[in-house]
N, C-alpha and C positions, 0 to 999 in steps of 0.2 A: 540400472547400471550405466544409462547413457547421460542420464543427467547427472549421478558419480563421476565418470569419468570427465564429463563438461567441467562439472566444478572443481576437480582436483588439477586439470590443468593449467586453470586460473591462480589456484592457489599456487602455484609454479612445486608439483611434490614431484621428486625425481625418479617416484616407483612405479610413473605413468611414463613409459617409452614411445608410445606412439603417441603421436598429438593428434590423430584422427581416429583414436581408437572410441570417441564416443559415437562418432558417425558410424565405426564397425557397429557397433549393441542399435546405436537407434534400426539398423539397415535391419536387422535381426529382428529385430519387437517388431517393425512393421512387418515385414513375412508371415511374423506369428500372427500378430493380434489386429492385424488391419487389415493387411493387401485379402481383397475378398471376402473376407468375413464384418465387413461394416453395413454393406446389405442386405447377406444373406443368409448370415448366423439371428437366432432370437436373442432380443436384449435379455440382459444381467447386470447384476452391479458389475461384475468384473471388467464388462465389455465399457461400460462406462466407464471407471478408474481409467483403464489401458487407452483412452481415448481424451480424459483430462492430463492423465501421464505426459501423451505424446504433445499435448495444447503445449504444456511446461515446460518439454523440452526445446518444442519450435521457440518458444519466449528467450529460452538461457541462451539460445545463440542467436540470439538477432530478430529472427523470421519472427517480424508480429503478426503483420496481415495472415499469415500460415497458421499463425496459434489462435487468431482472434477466428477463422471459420472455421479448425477444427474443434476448436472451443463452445461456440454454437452447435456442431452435431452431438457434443456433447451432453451438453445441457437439453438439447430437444430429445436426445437418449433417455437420460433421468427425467423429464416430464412426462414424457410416455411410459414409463416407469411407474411414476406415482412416487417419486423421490421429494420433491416438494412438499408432497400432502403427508399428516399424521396416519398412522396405521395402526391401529390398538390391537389388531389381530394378530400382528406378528413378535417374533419372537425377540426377546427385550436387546439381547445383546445384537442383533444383527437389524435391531431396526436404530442402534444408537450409530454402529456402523454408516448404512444409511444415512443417517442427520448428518454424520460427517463429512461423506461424501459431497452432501449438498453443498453443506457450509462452504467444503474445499472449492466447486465452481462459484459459488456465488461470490469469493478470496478474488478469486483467478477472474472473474469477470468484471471486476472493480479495478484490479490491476490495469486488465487489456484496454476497460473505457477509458479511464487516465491517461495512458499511452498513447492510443489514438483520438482521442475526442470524437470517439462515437459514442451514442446511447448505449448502455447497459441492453444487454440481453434479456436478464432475468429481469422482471417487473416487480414492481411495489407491491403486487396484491397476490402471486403466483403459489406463495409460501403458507404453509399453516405447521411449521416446524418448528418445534423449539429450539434453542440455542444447542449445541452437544456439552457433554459432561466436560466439565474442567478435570478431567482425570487423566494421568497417565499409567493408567492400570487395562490387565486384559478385559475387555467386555464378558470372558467367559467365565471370569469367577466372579463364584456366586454372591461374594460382597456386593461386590459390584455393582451386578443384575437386582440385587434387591435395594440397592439405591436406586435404581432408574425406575423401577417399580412404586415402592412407598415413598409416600411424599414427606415422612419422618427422617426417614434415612436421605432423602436427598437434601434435607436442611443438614444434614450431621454431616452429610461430604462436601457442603459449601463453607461447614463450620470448620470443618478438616482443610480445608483449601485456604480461608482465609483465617488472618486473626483478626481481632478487634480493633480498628484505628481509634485513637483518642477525640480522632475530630470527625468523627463521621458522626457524631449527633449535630452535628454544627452543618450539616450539607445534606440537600435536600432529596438527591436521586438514591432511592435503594433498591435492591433488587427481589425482582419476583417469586415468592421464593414457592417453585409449585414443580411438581416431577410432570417429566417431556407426555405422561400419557394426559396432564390436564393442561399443556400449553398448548391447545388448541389456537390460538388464535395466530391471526396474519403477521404480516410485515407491519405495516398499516397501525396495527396496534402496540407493535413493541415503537415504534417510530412515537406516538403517543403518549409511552411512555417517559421517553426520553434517551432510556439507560436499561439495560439490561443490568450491569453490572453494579456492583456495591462501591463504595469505598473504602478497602478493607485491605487490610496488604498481606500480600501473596505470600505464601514462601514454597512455593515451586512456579515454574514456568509457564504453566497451561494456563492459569488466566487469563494471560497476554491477549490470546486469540477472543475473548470475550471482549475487551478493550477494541480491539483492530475492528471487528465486526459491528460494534455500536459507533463505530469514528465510521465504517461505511454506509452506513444509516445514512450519516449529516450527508457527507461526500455525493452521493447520487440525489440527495433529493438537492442540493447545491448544484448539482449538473443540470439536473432534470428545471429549477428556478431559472440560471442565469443562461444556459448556452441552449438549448431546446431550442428547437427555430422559433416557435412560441414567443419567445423570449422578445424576438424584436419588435411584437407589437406594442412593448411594455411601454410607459416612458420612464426616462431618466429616475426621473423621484421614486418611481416604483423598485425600481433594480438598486438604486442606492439604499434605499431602506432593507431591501432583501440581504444584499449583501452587509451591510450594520447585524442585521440578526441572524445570517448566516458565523459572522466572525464570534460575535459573542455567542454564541450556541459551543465553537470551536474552543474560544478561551474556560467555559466553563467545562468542556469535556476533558479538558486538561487538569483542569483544577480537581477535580474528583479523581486524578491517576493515582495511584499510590507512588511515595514515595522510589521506592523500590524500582520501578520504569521508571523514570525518569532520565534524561539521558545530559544532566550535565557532568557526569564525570563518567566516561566510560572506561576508563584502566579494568584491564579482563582480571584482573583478582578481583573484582566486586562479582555478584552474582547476574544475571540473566540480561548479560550485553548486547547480545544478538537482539533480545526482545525488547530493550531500552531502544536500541539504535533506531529496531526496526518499527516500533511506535511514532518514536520521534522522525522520523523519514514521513511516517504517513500523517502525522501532526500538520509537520510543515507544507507537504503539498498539496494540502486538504487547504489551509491557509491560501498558500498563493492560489490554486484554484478561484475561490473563492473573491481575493481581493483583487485579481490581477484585469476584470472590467474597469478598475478605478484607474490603476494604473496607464491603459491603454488611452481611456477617455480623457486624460490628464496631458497624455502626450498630444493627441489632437487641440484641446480646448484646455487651454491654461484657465486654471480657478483656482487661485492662491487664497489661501485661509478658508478654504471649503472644506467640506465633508468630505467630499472625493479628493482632494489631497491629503488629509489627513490619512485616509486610507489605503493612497498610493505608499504612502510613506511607510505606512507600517507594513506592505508588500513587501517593499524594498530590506526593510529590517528582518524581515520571517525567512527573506532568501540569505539575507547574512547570515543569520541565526545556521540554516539549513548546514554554508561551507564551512560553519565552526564545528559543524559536527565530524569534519577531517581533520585530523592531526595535521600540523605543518608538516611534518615529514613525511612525503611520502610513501606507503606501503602499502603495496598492490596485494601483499598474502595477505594484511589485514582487514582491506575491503572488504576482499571474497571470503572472508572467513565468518565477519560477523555482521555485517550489513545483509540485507537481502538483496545478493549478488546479480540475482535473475530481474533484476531490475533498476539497480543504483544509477543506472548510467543516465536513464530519464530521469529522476530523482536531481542530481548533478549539473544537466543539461537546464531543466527546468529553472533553477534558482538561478544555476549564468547567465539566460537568458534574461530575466528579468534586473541584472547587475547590469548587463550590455545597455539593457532599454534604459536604463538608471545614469549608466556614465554618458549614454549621447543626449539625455536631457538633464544632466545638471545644474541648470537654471530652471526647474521648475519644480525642483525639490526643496527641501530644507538644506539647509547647508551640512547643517551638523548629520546627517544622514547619510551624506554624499562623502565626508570625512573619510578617507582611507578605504573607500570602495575598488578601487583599482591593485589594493594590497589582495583583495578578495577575489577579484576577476582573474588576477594572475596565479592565485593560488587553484583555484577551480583548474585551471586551462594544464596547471604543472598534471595535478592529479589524473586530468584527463586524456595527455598525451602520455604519461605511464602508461595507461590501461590501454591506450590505441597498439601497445608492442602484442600483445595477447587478443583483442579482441577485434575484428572487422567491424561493427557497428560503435565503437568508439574509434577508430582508424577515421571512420568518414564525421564524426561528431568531431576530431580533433581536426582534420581539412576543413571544416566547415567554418569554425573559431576563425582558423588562421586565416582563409579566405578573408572574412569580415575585421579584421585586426587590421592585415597588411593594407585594405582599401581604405579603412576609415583610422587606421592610427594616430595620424597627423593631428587628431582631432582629442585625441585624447589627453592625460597630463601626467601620463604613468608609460611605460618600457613593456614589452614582456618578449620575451627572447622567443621572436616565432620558429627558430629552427630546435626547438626544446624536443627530442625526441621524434624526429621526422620518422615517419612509418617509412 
């Protein structure tokens, strides 16, 4: 109810009268399900959910550092648990429960490393779960259960989940097609795989999350390559090659999406906008991720007609890409309605930042790159002093713009009206 009440007040709905009424429920869930009972109650799933819960709700409003340690006693909850590990002894529909539970930290712990640029929690090798069911059906009827059971029935609810693409003989990653009591194996090994997922198009929603979880594959082991302190003993040649095959590993995880995610047209009469948006969000900042050492090195040591310019450049394009994914017109209900709200704002922040690095080095770019970049910077900056009226942690992302606008403006070759929405 608290991260309800968080998100409806962003979506500005007028049935919500108190604008601190989610702080009322969060104040509540802790009395109940934290204050004292984190040390001295026996673990549960439930005590686990109620403590990934509250991670989610520290995130929706601001507090990361708060979500990123309660998020760690979470996750060290479910491994003391045995939540990670397979369990053939128990019971089908409360151990697919389970898998999901996992899934949902291992979502959330990918999220928080991005945000902060700390290592991941959960480890490469921690895991011997299989993916959860693409279903949105109850785990307690017995269809169900006897899909998660027989490895017959679980090819006929992937054949029920997807149809046929006409080009998926033509592309090479398909999916494994084995029920959760024979996917025994790690991280490590779906990672080897490449793909979890088929390419096959969807028609309901739940796939999405098999997409997002194989794109967090690449994303951590990309963190774990180029930013790991590890990382500086590397030289140059090594981390540029890395980052070459980290990108192309990206553009091929894309090519295998179905049509159907895809997020160049998002008008909400098409079907599953939220899960287009919200792919395409984690597409692109899996990209910059990714290319954004080329970029940096680029701004230091100019190497025109290099590998690391080329690859700065396509930075720069992956964050345009990113701000086309906002309407020119501003609308703040839209944001929060179908983007993944509890997070857009680094999503947003991310790409400008890397348009900022872009406009103060416009001689080291392509020309035709730099082309109407400043139409982009100013359109980010509208969007993000919108969301500074409602939110405190875009309030100080919009001072923060404006701070570096008004000192370095003079410098630029574009306007942007710094009193746009002053908190």
């Amino acid at each position: 109810m608290a991260i309800s009440a968080r998100h409806s007040l962003l979506v500005d709905e007028q049935s919500l009268g108190n604008h601190d009424q989610h702080r009322v429920y969060f104040s509540r869930s802790w009395q109940l399900g934290m204050s004292g009972s984190i040390l001295s109650d026996d673990l549960n799933l439930q005590q686990v959910q109620i403590e990934a819960l509250t991670a989610f709700y520290l995130l929706s409003i601001g507090q990361v550092h708060r979500s990123s340690r309660l998020l760690a006693v979470a996750i060290r909850s479910a491994m003391e648990m045995g939540l990670n590990c397979s369990q053939n002894d128990t019971i089908e529909a409360y151990s697919e429960t389970r898998c999901r539970a996992w899934w949902a930290l291992f979502m959330l712990d990918t999220v928080l490393c991005v945000i902060m640029g700390q290592p991941p929690c959960i480890g490469r090798s921690n895991c011997t779960l299989p993916l959860p069911i693409p279903s949105k059906e109850d785990f307690g009827v017995q269809r169900v259960v006897q899909r998660i059971t027989n490895q017959s029935s679980w090819n006929t609810l992937l054949t029920s989940v997807f149809a046929e693409d006409p080009t998926a003989q033509a592309r090479e990653r398909t999916l494994d097609h084995k029920s959760p009591a024979q996917c025994g194996s790690n991280i490590e090994v779906a990672d080897e795989q490449s793909a979890h997922v088929p390419s096959l198009t969807p028609i309901h929603s739940m796939p999405s999350l098999l997409y997002m979880v194989d794109l967090s594959f690449l994303l951590r082991e990309a963190i774990d390559t180029l930013y790991a302190p590890g990382a500086a003993r590397r030289s140059w040649l090594e981390i540029e090659l890395a980052i070459s095959t980290f990108n192309n590993d990206a553009d091929s995880w894309f090519s295998h999406l179905p049509v159907e995610f895809h997020a160049t047209e998002l008008a909400e009469a098409r079907p599953f906008v939220p899960q287009r948006i919200g792919l395409a969000f984690r597409f692109y900042t899996t990209k910059l991720i990714i290319l954004q050492p080329c970029l940096r090195r680029l701004t230091r040591l100019a190497q025109p007609g290099s590998v690391c310019e080329t690859l700065a450049t396509t930075c720069v394009q992956v964050a345009i890409q990113m701000i086309n994914l906002l309407p020119e017109k501003v609308d703040i209900a839209w944001l929060y309605r179908v983007t993944p709200w509890w997070c857009v704002l680094h999503y947003i922040m991310q790409s400008t930042s890397v348009l900022l690095i872009a406009v103060f080095n416009q001689d080291l770019l392509n020309s035709r790159v730099t082309i109407g970049i400043g139409k982009k910077v100013e359109k980010a900056i509208r969007w993000i002093g919108e969301m500074s009226t409602k939110d405190s942690s875009s309030q100080r992302a919009w001072l923060l713009c404006r701070n570096l606008l008004s000192r370095h403006g003079s410098k630029l070759e574009f306007e942007i009206d710094l009193g746009l929405q002053e908190p």
